[in-house]
ROLUM-962407 format. One record per residue (C-alpha): z, y, x; residue in one letter. Coordinates in steps of 0.25 Angstrom, whole numbers, padded with zeros to 4 digits, always signed. Example, Ala and Ser with C-alpha at 12.3 -4.5 7.8 and 13.67 -1.06 7.14 Angstrom:
2
+0031-0018+0049A +0029-0004+0055S 
end
This chain:
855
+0562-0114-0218X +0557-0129-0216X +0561-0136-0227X +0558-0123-0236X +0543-0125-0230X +0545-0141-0234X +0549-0137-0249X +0538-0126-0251X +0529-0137-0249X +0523-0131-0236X +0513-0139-0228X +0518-0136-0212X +0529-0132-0206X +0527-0127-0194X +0538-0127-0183X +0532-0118-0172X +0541-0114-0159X +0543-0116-0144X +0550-0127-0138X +0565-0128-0138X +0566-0120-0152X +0570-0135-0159X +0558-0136-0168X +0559-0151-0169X +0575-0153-0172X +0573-0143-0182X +0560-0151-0190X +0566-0164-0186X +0580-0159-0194X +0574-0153-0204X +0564-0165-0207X +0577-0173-0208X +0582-0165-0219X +0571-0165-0227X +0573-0179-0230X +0556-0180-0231X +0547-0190-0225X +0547-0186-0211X +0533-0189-0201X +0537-0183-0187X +0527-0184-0176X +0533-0179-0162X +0521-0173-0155X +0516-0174-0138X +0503-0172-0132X +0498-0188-0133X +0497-0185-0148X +0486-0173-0146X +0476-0187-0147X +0471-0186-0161X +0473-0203-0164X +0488-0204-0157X +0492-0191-0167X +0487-0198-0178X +0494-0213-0176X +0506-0203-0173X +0506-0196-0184X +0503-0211-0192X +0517-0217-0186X +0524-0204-0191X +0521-0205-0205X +0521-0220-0204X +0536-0219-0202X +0537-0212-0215X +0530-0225-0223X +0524-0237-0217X +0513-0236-0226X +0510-0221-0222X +0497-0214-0216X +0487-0226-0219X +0475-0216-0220X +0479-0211-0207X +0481-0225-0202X +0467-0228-0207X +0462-0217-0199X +0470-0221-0184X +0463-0236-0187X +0448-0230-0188X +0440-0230-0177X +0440-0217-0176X +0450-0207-0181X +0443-0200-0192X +0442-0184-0193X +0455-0177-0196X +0450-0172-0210X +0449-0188-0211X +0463-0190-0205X +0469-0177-0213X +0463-0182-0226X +0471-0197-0225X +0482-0192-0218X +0486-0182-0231X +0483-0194-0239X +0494-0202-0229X +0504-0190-0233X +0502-0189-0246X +0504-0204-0248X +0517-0202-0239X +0521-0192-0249X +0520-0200-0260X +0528-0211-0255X +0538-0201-0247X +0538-0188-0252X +0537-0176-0244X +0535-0178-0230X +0535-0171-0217X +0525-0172-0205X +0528-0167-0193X +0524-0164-0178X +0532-0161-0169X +0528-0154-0156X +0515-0150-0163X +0511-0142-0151X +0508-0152-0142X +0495-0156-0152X +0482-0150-0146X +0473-0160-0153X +0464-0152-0161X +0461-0164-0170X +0475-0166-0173X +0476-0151-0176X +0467-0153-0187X +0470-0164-0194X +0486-0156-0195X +0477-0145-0200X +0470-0153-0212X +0484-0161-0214X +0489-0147-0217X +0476-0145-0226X +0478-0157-0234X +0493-0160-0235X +0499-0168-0245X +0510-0157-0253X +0520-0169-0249X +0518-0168-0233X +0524-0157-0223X +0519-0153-0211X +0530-0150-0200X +0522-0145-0186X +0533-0142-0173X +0527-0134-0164X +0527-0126-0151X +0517-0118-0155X +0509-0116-0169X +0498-0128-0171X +0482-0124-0173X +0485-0126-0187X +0480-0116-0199X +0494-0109-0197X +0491-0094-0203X +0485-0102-0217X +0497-0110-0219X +0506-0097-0218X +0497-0092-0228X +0497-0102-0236X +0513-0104-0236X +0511-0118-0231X +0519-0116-0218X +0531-0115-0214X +0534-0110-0199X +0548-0109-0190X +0545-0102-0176X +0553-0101-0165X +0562-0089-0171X +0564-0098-0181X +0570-0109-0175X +0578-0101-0166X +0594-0104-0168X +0602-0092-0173X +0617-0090-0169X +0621-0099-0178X +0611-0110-0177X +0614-0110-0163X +0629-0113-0165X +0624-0124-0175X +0617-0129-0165X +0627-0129-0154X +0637-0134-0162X +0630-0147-0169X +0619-0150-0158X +0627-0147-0147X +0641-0149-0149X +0645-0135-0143X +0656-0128-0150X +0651-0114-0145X +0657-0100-0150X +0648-0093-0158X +0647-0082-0147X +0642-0090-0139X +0631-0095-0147X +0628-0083-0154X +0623-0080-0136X +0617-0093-0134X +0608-0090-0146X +0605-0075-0142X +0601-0079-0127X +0593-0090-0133X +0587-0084-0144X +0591-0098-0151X +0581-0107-0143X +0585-0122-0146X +0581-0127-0134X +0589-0115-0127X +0604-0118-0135X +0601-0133-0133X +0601-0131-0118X +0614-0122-0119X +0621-0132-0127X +0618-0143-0117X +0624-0133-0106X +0636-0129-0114X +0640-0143-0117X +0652-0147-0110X +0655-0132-0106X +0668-0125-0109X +0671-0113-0114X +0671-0103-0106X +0660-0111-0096X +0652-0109-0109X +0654-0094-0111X +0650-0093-0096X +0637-0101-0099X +0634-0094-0113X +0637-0079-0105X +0627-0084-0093X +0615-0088-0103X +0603-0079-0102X +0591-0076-0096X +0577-0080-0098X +0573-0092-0108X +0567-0099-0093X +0583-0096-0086X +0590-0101-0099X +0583-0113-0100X +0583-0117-0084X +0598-0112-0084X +0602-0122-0096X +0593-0134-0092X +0600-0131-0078X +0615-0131-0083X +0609-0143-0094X +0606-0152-0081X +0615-0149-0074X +0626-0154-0086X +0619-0169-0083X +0623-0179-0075X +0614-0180-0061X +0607-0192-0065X +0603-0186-0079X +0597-0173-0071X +0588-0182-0061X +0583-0188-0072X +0579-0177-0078X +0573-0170-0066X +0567-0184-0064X +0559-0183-0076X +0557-0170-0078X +0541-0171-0072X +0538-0180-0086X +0532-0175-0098X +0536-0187-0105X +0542-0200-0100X +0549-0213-0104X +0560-0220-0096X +0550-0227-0087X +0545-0215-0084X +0558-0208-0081X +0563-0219-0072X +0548-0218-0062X +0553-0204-0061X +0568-0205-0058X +0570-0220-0051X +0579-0222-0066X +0580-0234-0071X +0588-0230-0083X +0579-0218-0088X +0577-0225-0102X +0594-0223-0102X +0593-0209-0097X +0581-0204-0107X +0591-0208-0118X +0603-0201-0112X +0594-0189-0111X +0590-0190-0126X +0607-0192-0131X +0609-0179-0123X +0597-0171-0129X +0592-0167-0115X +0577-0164-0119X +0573-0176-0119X +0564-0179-0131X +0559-0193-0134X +0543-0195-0136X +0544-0207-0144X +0553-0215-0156X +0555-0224-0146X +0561-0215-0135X +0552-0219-0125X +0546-0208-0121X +0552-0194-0117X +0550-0179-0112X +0560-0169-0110X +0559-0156-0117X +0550-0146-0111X +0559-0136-0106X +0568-0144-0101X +0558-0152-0094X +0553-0140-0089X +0566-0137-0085X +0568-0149-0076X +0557-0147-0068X +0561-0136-0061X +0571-0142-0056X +0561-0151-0049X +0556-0150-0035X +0541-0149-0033X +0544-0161-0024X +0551-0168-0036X +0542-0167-0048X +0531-0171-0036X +0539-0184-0036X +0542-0186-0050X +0527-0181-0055X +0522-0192-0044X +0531-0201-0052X +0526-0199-0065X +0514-0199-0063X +0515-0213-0056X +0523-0220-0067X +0512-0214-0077X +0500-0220-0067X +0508-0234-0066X +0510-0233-0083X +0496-0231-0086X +0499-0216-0088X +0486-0210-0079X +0485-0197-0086X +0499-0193-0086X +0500-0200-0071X +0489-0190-0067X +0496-0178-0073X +0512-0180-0067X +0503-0183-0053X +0495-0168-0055X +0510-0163-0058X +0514-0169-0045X +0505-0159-0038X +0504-0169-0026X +0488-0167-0026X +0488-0182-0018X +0495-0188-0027X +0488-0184-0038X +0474-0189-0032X +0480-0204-0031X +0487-0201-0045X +0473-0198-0048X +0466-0210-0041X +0475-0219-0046X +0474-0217-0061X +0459-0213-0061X +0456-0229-0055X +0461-0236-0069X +0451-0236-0079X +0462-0232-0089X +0463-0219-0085X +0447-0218-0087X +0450-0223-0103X +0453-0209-0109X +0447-0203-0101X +0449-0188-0102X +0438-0180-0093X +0447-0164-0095X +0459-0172-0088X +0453-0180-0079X +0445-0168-0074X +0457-0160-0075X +0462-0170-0065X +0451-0167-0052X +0453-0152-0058X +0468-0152-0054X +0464-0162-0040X +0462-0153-0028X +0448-0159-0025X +0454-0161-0008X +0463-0171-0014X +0452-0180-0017X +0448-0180-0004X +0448-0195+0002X +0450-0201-0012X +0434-0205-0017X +0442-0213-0029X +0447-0201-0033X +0434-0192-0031X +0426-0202-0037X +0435-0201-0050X +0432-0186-0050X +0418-0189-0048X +0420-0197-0061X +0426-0184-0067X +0418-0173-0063X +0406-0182-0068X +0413-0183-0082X +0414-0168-0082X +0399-0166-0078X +0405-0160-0064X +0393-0169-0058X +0392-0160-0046X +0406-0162-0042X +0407-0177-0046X +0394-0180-0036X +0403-0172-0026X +0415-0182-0028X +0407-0193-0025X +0402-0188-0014X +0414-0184-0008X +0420-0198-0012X +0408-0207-0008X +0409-0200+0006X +0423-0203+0006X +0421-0219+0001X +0410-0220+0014X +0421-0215+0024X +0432-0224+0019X +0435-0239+0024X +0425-0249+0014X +0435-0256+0002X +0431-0260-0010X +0438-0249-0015X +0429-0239-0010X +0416-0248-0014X +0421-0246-0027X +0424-0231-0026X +0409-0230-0019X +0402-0236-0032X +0409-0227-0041X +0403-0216-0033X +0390-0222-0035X +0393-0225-0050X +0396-0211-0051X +0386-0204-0043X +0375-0213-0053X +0381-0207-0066X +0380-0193-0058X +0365-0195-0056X +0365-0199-0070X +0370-0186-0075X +0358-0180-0065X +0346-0188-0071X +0345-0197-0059X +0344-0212-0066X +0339-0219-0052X +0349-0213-0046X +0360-0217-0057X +0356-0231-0058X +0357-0234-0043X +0370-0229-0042X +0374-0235-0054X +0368-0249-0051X +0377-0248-0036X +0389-0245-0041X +0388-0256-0051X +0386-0265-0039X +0396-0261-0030X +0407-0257-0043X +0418-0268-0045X +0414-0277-0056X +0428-0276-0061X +0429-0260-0061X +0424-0260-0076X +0425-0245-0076X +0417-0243-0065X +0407-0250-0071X +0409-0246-0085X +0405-0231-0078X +0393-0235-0071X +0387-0242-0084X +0389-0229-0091X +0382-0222-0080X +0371-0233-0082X +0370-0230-0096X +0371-0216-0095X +0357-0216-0085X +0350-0225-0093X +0353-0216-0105X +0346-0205-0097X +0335-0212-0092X +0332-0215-0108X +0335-0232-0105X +0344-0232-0118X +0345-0246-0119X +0351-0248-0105X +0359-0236-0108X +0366-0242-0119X +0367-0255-0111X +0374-0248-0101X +0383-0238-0109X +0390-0249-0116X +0393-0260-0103X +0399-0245-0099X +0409-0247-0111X +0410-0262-0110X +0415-0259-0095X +0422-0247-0100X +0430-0255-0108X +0433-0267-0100X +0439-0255-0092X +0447-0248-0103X +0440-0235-0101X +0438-0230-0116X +0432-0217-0111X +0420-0223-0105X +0419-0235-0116X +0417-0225-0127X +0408-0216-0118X +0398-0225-0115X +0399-0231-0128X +0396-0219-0134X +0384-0215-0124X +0378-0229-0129X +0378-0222-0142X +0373-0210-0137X +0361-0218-0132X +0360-0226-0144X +0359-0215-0151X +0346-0211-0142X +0340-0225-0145X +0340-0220-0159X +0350-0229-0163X +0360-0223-0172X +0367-0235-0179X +0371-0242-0168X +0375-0229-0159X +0384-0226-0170X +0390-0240-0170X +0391-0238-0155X +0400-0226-0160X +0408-0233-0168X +0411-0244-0159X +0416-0233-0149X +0426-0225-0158X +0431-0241-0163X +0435-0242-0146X +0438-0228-0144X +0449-0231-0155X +0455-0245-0151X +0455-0241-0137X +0462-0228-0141X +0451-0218-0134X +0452-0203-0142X +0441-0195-0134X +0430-0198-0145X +0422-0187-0144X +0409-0195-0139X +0408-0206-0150X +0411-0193-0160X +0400-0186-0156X +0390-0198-0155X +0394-0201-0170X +0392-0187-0172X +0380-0185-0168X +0377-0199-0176X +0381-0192-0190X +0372-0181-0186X +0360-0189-0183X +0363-0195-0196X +0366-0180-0203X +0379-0182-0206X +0385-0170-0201X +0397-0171-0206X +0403-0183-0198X +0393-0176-0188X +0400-0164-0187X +0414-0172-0187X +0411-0181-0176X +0403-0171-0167X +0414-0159-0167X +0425-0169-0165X +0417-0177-0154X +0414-0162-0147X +0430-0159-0148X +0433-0173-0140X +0421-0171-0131X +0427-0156-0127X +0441-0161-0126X +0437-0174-0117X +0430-0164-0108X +0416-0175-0108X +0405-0163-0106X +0396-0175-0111X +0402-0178-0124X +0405-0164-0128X +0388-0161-0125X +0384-0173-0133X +0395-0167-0144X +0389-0154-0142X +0374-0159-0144X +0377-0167-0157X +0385-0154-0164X +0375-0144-0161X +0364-0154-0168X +0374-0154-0180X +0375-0140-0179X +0360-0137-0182X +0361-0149-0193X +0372-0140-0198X +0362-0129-0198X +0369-0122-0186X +0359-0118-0176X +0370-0108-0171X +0381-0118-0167X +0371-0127-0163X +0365-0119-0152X +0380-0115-0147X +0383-0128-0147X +0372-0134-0140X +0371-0120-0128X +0386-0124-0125X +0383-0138-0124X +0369-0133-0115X +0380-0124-0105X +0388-0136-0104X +0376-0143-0097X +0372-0133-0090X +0386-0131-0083X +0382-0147-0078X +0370-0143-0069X +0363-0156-0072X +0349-0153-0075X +0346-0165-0087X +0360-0161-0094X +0355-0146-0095X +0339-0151-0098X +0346-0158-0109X +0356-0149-0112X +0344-0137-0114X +0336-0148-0124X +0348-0148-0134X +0349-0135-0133X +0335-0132-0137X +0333-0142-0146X +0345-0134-0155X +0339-0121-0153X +0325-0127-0157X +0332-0133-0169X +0341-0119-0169X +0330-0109-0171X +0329-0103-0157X +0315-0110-0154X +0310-0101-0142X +0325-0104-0136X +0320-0119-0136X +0308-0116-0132X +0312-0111-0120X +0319-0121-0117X +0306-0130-0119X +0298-0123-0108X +0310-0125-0098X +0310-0140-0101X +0298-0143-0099X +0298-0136-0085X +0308-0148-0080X +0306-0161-0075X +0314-0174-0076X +0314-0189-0075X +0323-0194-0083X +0323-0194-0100X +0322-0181-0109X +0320-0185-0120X +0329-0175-0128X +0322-0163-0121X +0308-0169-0123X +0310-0171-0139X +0316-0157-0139X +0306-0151-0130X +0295-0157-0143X +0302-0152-0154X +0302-0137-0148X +0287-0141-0144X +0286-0145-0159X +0293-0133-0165X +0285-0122-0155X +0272-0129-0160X +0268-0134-0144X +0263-0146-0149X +0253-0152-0138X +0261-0158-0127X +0273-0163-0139X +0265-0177-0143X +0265-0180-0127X +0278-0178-0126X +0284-0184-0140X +0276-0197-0137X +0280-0198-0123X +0296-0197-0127X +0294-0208-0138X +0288-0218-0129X +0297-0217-0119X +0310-0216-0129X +0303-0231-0135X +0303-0237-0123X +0317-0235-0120X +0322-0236-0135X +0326-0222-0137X +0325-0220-0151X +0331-0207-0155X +0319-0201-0144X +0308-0211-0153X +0313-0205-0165X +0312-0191-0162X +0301-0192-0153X +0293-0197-0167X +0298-0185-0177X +0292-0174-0166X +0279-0182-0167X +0279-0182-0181X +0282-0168-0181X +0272-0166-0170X +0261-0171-0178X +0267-0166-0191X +0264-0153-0183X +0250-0157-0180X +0247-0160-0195X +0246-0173-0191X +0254-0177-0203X +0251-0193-0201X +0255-0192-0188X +0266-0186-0191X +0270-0195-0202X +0269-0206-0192X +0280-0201-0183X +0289-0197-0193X +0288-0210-0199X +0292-0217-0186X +0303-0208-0183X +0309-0213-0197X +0308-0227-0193X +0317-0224-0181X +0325-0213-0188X +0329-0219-0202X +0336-0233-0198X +0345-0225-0188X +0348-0214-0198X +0343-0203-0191X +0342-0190-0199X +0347-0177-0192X +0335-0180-0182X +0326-0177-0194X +0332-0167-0202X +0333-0159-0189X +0318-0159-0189X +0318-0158-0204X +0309-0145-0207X +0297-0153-0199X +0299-0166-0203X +0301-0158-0220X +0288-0163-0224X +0284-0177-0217X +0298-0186-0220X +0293-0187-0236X +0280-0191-0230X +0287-0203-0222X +0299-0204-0232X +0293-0219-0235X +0299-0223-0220X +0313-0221-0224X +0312-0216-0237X +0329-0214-0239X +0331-0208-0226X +0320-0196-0227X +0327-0193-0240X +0340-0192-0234X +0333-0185-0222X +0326-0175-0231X +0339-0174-0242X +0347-0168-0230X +0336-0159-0224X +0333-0154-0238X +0338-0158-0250X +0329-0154-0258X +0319-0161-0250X +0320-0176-0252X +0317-0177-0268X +0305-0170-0266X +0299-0179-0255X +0289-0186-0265X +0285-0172-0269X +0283-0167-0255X +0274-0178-0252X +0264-0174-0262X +0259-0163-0253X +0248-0166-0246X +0252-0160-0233X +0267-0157-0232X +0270-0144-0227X +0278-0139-0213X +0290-0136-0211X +0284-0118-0208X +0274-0122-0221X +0291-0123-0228X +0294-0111-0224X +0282-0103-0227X +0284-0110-0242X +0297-0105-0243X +0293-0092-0242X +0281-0091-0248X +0291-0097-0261X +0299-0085-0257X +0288-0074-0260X +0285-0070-0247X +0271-0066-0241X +0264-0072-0229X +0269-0060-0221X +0286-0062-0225X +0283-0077-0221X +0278-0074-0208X +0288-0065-0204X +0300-0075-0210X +0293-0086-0202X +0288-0078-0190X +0275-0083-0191X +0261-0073-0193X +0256-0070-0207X +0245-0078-0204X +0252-0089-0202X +0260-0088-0214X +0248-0086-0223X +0242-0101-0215X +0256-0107-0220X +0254-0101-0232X +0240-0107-0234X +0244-0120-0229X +0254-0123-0238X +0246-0119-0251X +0238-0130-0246X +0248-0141-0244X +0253-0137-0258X +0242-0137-0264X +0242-0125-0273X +0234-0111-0270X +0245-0100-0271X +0257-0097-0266X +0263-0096-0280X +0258-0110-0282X +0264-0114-0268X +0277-0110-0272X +0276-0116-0285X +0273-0131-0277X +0283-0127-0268X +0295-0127-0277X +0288-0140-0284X +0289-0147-0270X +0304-0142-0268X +0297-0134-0256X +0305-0123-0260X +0316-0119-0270X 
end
């Protein structure tokens, strides 16, 4: 069946069955045979990170060529790994070249089901796509991939072997024990083996190994007593299997039998031997389950079953020991995660919190940092055990506060500064004491309480050690972060990046790229677009080198850059990837900025649907936080997009509510939303007040993106007026600011106003209101010089009576497709034979189509 698949000139071949059933002797065999180019890549759960399966993947087909997979080298060396339709595209050219050099050639991937990476998923599935006629895909699996699966079977591009096909008949099974095992059995014998174990590899190997050295009628005895469950045939075997070894050979392997994996340094932690490299490799010669992890034998695990197996031979006293054990050689190897996860399995709760206490004090452990796991961890903690270790709850201060659990971080600190006040004064608990400040300042932060947050922050950098770099990498960040709220955008940045110069002296790649990227973030509000894009850049260059993977931030902040700059493509890309990363890193933060961004692309997409769904779920999430400036913000995106959706009476709602509240710290975001519902609803008396109010106060602290819109609103507040000079004025001023940064989505997204006054100012920036007005309407932009000849232009509701008055209606159809009085519609009517110029509406129509008003 394979090789028939290999010559049909299928695409996949698909090996799908549960373990034991031989699924990689078989492919590795029959791989041999084929005499074809042969890239084997033997699959754990390290390679579920997107760039470690791609450099694996490279090493494989380089073993085939020297010369191979230079695109996909090309794409491993970027500073950030390109999408996988990028990656797919060069890696099908990389094949194809392979073919031409080597002829056909086999890819495969063994133990596919332990990929859960859904990046990886996809790039197999354009591979798949795309494949070069000369490459084979081979997939060895416990269970079928998320790949298009029914498509190929229609296609006839598959071929498939399951579990009842790799079952041993009769005779397969005497092959087997006759060539593999060396057992001389009669064939009545196997022909009852093979019944009781419905030809399940795993099972007949396990057999063999107790048979060997058995005779006759000792083997008769044995084949007559084999039965019962597949649980009791497997425990009885492994039983009679250990008990065939010699003593030393059985305490090593109840020694080890805790391990998921482990090398001979490892083993010897565990079992006080000193010749366990030896014993790994007797272990391997006898075909005892043991399975190498490596070329280079290094590292091992044994076979799932029959681990499984040697743990029930253990005490719950002894895997306490051993899973103590591990979990300190891991610690001591710079192994915290797994250190952690053997002291959890020791179920020593004690244990475990010093486990906990010691890892979480190396800065390393902080560098990838992983907020689901590390949360995961207080889950599983019985909250008693922390009692008496501040270090400890002061780290799941740390924690809950990542997770936006504010109300049971302050109750950490609490609970541990009460704690540091009772114990003897060190200078370990100094030091524990200003974390607790430090942290209680970025809770107060988080509240809107800046005086507050700059006192603690100020006396924990006092009393901090100057040489806990991340302790004061944390602070600065907190720093920034109140500055940033306070609208002080300057010291923001300032403080943002000494928190990623500290970060970094530290090692901590998790808090160098976050506070890099919030530096961006408020670059971005100072209006300055190039240089927060640059700031991007520079963080994926040291996200790369330092081998960080959780990107999602510096995704979305480019994002949302490409958006700004209407190019919703790489938008669309980077913001749907950075929201996958955001989700997985569990970093309720990231995912809202994401969230924000994709629901502006979303109505840029024309959208108003998903737009509103995304940004609701993003508005319950906040809500869930019970921090009254999140949800006040929260609300003012959610209104903007249904203002910008259509569903004006829902923002104005929330417009009434708004203004009901009081607050002392910056709104600018709900202030400029507040005005453009003002704007749209016509309540134009206090919206001058309030838009010139917001543009001195953004000046004077250097926030430019609030200048900028603050000065298209009064242009279209005057426009409104008719005060078209005054109008003209703003509009002009906002382009200065605009046009140098590339800003364009900000003004296509307040296009139907601004329809008539950008040909007016297109003098200012005369290529980029081109471009402005060739994406809004393409049709627009030639006809600019035309549009300029009327005397007064006409607005954006004077359009829409146009287009129907071109389209034959009567002032009553208009008013009641525009939901405005008949009166109202013959006024619009009226206003726009003037501006054109003409007496008639046939004449209007005439000018109309002259001026490209209408089609």
């Amino acid at each position: 069946m394979l090789q028939r698949g290999l010559l049909a000139g299928r695409k996949l071949t698909l090996i799908s069955a549960p373990a034991g059933y031989g699924k990689t002797t078989l492919a590795a065999d029959w791989a041999r045979q084929t005499g074809v180019a042969l890239a084997w890549l033997a699959l754990d759960e390290q390679d579920n990170e997107y760039g470690r399966f791609l450099t694996y993947l490279h090493f494989a087909l380089q073993q085939i060529d020297d010369g191979a997979a230079m695109q996909l080298r090309t794409a491993l060396d970027a500073a950030r790994l390109p999408s996988p339709e990028a990656i797919a595209i060069g890696l099908c050219y990389d094949l194809a070249q392979l073919g031409l050099r080597n002829g056909r050639l086999l890819l495969a991937f063994d133990d596919y089901h332990k990929i859960r990476e859904p990046l990886i998923h996809d790039l197999l599935n354009l591979l798949l796509e795309h494949l070069p006629p000369t490459c084979h895909l081979l997939l060895l699996s416990r269970e079928d991939p998320p790949l298009p699966l029914p498509r190929l079977r229609v296609r006839g591009e598959m071929t498939e072997l399951r579990a009842q096909d790799l079952r041993f008949t009769v005779a397969e099974a005497e092959q087997f024990f006759h060539q593999t095992m060396q057992l001389a059995l009669r064939p009545d014998w196997v022909a009852a083996l093979g019944e009781r174990t419905e030809g399940w590899v795993a099972s007949l190997q396990l057999a063999g190994l107790s048979l060997q050295g058995r005779d006759a009628a000792h083997t008769e005895v044995f084949i007559q007593a084999f039965g019962g469950s597949h649980r009791y045939v497997f425990d009885y075997l492994a039983e009679e299997v250990l008990g065939q070894q010699p003593e030393e050979v059985r305490a090593f392997l109840c020694g080890t039998a805790v391990l998921d994996r482990f090398n001979a340094s490892l083993c010897h932690a565990l079992t006080g031997r000193a010749d366990s490299q030896a014993i790994l490799h007797q272990l391997e010669q006898a075909n005892l389950f043991l399975i190498p992890l490596d070329d280079r034998r290094e590292w091992y695990r044994y076979h799932h079953l029959f681990a499984d197996y040697l743990n029930t031979l253990l005490s719950q006293a002894e895997k306490r020991q051993l899973c103590q054990a591990a979990a300190a050689w891991h610690a001591a190897n710079q192994l915290p995660l797994e250190a952690v996860r053997y002291a959890f399995a020791s179920a020593d709760v004690a244990f475990t919190a010093a486990m906990l206490e010691q890892v979480l004090r190396r800065d390393t452990t902080w560098s990838s940092f992983d907020l689901g796991l590390f949360s995961s961890w207080f889950a599983a903690l019985p909250l008693h055990v922390l009692e008496g270790r501040p270090e400890l709850k002061l780290n799941a201060a740390r924690i809950f506060y990542l997770a936006r659990r504010f109300d049971l971080a302050e109750k950490q600190i609490t609970q541990a500064e009460q704690a540091l006040r009772a114990a003897t004064p060190t200078p370990e608990t100094a030091q524990l004491q200003a974390l607790a400040t430090l942290y209680r300042g970025s809770i107060a932060s988080v509240r809107g309480d800046f005086a507050q947050a700059m006192a603690h922050f100020a006396l924990a950098q006092e009393r901090l050690d100057p040489d806990d770099h991340l302790a004061h990498a944390r602070a600065l960040f907190g720093l920034g972060l109140a500055y940033k709220l306070a609208g002080q955008t300057e010291r923001a940045v300032q403080h943002y990046m000494r928190a990623a110069a500290e970060a970094m002296s530290a090692g901590v790649a998790f808090l160098v790229v976050h506070a890099q990227c919030n530096a961006a973030e408020v670059q971005m509000t100072q209006g300055r677009l190039r240089l927060a894009e640059q700031t991007c850049q520079q963080i994926a260059h040291y996200a790369t080198e330092a081998g960080y993977a959780h990107l999602g931030l510096p995704l979305t902040l480019l994002g949302g850059l490409a958006l700004e700059r209407n190019d919703l493509t790489t938008a669309a890309q980077c913001l749907q990837e950075g929201l996958a990363i955001a989700r997985q890193s569990g970093l309720t933060d990231d995912v809202l900025v994401a969230m924000r961004f994709l629901s502006r692309l979303h109505l840029a997409q024309g959208n108003a649907t998903s737009a509103l769904g995304m940004m609701q779920e993003a508005h319950a999430i906040t809500q869930g936080q019970e921090i009254p400036r999140l949800s006040l913000l929260s609300a003012a995106h959610l209104a903007r997009i249904q203002l910008y959706g259509g569903q004006q009476a829902a923002a104005a709602q929330w417009a009434t509510a708004y203004q009901a509240t009081h607050a002392d710290y910056v709104r600018e975001f709900e202030d400029l939303t507040l005005a453009r519902i003002w704007l749209t609803l016509g309540e134009l008396d206090a919206l001058p007040t309030l838009l010139l109010s917001l543009l001195a106060q953004a000046e004077a602290s250097g926030r430019g993106q609030t200048c900028l819109e603050a000065m298209l609103l009064l242009g279209l507040y005057h426009h409104a007026q008719k005060e078209t000079d005054k109008a003209l004025e703003w509009i002009g001023r906002a382009l200065r600011l605009a046009a140098p940064e590339g800003y364009v989505r900000l003004f296509l997204d307040e296009e139907p106003s601004l329809r008539d006054l950008l040909p007016q100012v297109r003098t200012i920036a005369p290529d980029w209101v081109d471009s402005i007005l060739a994406m809004a309407h393409p049709s627009v932009a030639p006809r600019a010089a035309l549009l300029t000849q009327l005397p007064e232009p006409l607005s954006e509701q004077e359009l829409n009576v146009l287009a129907l008055l071109c389209a034959g209606h009567s002032n009553r159809e208009i008013a009641a497709k525009l939901f405005i009085s008949p009166g109202t519609a013959k006024w619009h009517v009226h206003n726009i034979l003037q501006k054109l110029g003409v007496g008639s509406r046939t004449q209007a129509i005439i000018r109309a189509r002259e001026l490209g008003l209408t089609s």
